[in-house]
C-alpha positions, 0 to 999 in steps of 0.5 A: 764556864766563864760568864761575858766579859767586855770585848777588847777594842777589837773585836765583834760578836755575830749570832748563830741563824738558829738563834737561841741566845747562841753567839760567835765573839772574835776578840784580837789580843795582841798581847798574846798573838792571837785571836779568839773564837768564843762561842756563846750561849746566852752570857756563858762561854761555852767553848773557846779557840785561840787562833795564832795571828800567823794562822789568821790569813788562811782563816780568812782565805776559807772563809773567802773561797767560801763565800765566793762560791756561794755567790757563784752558785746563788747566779747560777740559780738566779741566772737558771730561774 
């Protein structure tokens, strides 16, 4: 597996809740139309995902409706309580 690079200029890098030098980077490549989910563990790459550009809204949108029902369900208990 590929060690770390520099991300390109855009681009982030969010670490996993369990810890244990496990990472996400997403990094844009315009060049190439596409987005990459690399994970990560500790500076090794252990996997990666090219997502198409076209393909990057309806990421987007999962990840909204996700979110947005995870709110409801935190009010809902916060509400009951």
């Amino acid at each position: 597996m590929a060690t770390a690079r520099p991300l390109p200029e855009t681009g982030s890098v969010f670490l996993d809740t369990r810890d244990h030098g496990r990472a996400l980077r997403v990094s844009w490549h315009p060049e190439a139309d596409v987005v990459v989910l690399s994970l990560w563990r500790d500076n090794v790459c252990a996997g990666s995902f090219r997502l198409p550009v076209d393909d990057v809204p309806d990421f987007i949108e999962v990840l909204r409706t996700g979110l947005d029902r995870a709110y409801a369900v935190a009010m809902t208990k916060r509400h009951a309580g």
